[in-house]
N, C-alpha and C positions, 0 to 999 in steps of 0.2 A: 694612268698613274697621276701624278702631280704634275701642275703647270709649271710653265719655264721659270715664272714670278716668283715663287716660293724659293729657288736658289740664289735668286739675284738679289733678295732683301739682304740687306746688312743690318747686324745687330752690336749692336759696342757694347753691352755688357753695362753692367752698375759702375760709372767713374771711382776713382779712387779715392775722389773727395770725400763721398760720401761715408767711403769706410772709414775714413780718416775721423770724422766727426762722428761716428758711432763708436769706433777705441777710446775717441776722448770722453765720452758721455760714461759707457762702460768703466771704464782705466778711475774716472771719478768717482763715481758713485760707489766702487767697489774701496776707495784711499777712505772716502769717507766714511762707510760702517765700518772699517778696521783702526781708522784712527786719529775721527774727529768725532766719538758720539760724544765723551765730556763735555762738559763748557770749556776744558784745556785742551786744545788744540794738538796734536804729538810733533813732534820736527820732521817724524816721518812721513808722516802728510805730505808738507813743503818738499821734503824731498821725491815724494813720487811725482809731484805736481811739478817741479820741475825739470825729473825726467819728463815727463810726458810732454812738456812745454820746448825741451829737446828732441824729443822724436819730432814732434810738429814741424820743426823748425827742419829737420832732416827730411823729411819728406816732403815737404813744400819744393825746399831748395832742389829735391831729385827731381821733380817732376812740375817743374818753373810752368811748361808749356802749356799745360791741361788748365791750369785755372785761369779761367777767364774772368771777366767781369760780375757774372752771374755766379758764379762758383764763390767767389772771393765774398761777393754780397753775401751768399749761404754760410762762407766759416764764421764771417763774421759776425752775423747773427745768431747761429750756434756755440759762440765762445760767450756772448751776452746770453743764452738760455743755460751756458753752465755757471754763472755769475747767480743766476736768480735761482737759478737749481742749489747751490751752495748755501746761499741764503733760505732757502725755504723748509730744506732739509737741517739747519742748522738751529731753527726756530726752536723744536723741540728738543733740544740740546737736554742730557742728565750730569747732574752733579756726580761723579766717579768720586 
């Protein structure tokens, strides 16, 4: 059958950060084809944006423990790829 090793490994599974930063990337891009393609901006935009800026904030604070140093480097480098993301996407911006 199988050696002993194969039961004693531990597997942790994908962290939660990571999901975290994939809702956000997701959550944006999809605020943006419903209500940033104009060059006018909608409120609702701001408004998803800062639900989502809310859930972040909720789920950070639930689970304080998990992010480390490395983790924390990763969001925050992820919330500046959605900064440049907003801007790249917004280049080709249509007059509505």
């Amino acid at each position: 059958m199988l050696p002993e090793e194969v039961y004693k490994r531990r597997h942790y599974g994908t962290p939660q950060s990571f999901f975290l930063m994939i809702t956000n990337y997701v959550v944006l891009v999809l605020a943006m084809q419903f209500f940033a393609q104009c060059t006018q901006i909608s409120p609702y935009f701001w408004v998803t944006t800062g639900l989502l800026a809310a859930y972040n904030f909720y789920k950070i604070r639930r689970e304080r423990e998990e992010y480390d140093r490395p983790k924390v480097i990763a969001y925050i480098v992820s919330l500046a790829g959605l900064v440049l993301l907003f801007f790249a996407l917004r280049s080709g911006a249509q007059h509505c």
